[in-house]
C-alpha positions, 0 to 999 in steps of 0.5 A: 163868122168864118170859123177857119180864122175866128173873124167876121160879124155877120152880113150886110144883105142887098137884095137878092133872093136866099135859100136857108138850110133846114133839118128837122132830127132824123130828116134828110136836108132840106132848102127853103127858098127865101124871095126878097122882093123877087121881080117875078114869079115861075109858074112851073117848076124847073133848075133855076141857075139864078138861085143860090144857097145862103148860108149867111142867114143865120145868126152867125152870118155863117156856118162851120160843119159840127158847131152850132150858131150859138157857139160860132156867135159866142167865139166870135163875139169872144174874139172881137171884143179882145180885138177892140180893147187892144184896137182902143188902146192903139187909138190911144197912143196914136191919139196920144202922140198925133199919129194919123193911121190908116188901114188900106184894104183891097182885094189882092191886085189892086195896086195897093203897094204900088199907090204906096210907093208913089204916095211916099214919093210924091210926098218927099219927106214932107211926113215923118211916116211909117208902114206897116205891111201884111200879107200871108207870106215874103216881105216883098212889099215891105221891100219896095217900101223901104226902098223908098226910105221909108221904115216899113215893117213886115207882118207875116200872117200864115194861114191868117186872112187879115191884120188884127189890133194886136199885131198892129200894136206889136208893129207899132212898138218895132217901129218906134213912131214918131209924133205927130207922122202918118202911119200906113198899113197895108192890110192883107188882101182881102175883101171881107175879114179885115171889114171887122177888126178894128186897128186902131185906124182913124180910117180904113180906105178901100181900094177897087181898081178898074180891073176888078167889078163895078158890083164889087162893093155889092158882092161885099158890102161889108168892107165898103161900109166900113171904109170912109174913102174909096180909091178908085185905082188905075184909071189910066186904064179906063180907055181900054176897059168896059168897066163903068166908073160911075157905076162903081161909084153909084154902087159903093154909095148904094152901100155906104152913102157917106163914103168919098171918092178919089178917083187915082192912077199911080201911073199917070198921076189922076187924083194923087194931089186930091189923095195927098190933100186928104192925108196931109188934112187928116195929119193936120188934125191928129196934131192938133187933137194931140194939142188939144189934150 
């Protein structure tokens, strides 16, 4: 749990070797070194550059100077289960009015915005839609979106690293949704807190660009197991990179085996029919759940 913002749930763990901080009263800090499996074995001893220091072991999944494990565990769980009642009742009215949302997360950079833009434009009105846009600080997203004409609204976080249900919530009674519309919201560009808050989201989708790591879903796990699509942006830049697609891939199912893949560009057009075929399917459904009621 990052005890600076009260988020977090702990820690998906992919091999690697860990190294667990312990204290006995009264002794100085020692490291006790974790192998996982390690491929091979030192007969001398010498610095290491390939050992690290986990602090992710513990039951927090994190630590904080001056608290215990037990309190983390106990301000974590405290606010993720008042995140979840107000996450179910965002579901129900979304339910309830045949609302399809979806929560869009990435690092900052991956084009998030601009996928966006080009999303609401390929579409042309065919959705009554909204946006919702986060970020620490200016509504300069929240800008371009509504120079599209479409509603959006701005939420500012401060020092906070993601959306929660409540803001969601907030947001969504400003904006005054109508039925059976797409909601889209942005969340703040982050690869690991928005992973545990829940928005009420039929779904979370995680954007990687090219620009960024084929390890990317390895380094964090978390929110590419959470998501249940991965957008795989600009990839009219492929030709001029090194970065490996299908590796990227092959990662982001190593961790999460159920997860489908766009492969989009917002600049040249890859893959925006596929992703406007999945939206348009996933609204279809919320009128007819809503239909059903």
């Amino acid at each position: 749990m990052c005890t600076t913002c009260g988020c977090g749930s702990g820690q998906t763990r992919i091999g690697g070797r860990a190294i667990k901080p312990s204290r006995k009263s009264g002794e100085q800090m020692q490291y006790r070194v974790h192998e996982n499996n390690s491929a091979h074995t030192h007969e001398h001893e010498h610095a290491h550059s390939h050992d690290s220091i986990d602090f992710g072991t513990d039951p927090a999944g994190s630590h904080a100077p001056g608290m215990s494990q037990a309190r983390m565990v106990k301000i974590e769980r405290d606010i993720l289960s008042k995140n979840d009642s107000y996450a179910n009742d965002n579901r129900g009215y979304l339910a309830a009015h045949g609302i399809f949302a979806l929560n869009l997360v990435s690092s900052p950079g991956s084009g998030k915005t601009t996928l966006l833009v080009k999303t609401i434009e390929a579409l042309d009105n065919e959705l009554k839609l909204a946006v919702i846009e986060g970020d620490q600080q200016t509504d300069n997203d929240a800008a371009r979106i509504r120079a599209t004409g479409a509603p959006a609204l701005q939420i500012n976080t401060g020092k906070g690293c993601h959306l929660d249900a409540f803001m969601v919530g907030k947001a969504m009674q400003q904006l005054g949704l109508q039925d059976d519309s797409l909601l889209l919201i942005e969340n703040v560009g982050n690869l690991v807190c928005p992973a545990s808050f829940d928005l009420g989201e039929a779904h979370k989708v995680a954007i990687l660009s090219v620009t960024e790591g084929e390890d990317k879903p390895l380094k964090y796990p978390d929110m590419f197991r959470a998501s249940d699509l991965m957008l795989l942006n600009k990839c009219d830049l492929l030709p001029y990179l090194t970065f490996d697609a299908d590796l990227a891939v092959a990662n982001a199912r190593r961790v999460n085996p159920n997860i489908q893949v766009i492969r989009t560009s917002a600049t040249s057009g890859e893959g925006m029919d596929e992703w406007l075929a999945w939206i348009k399917a996933g609204c279809q459904k919320a009128v007819a759940g809503r239909n059903s009621l």
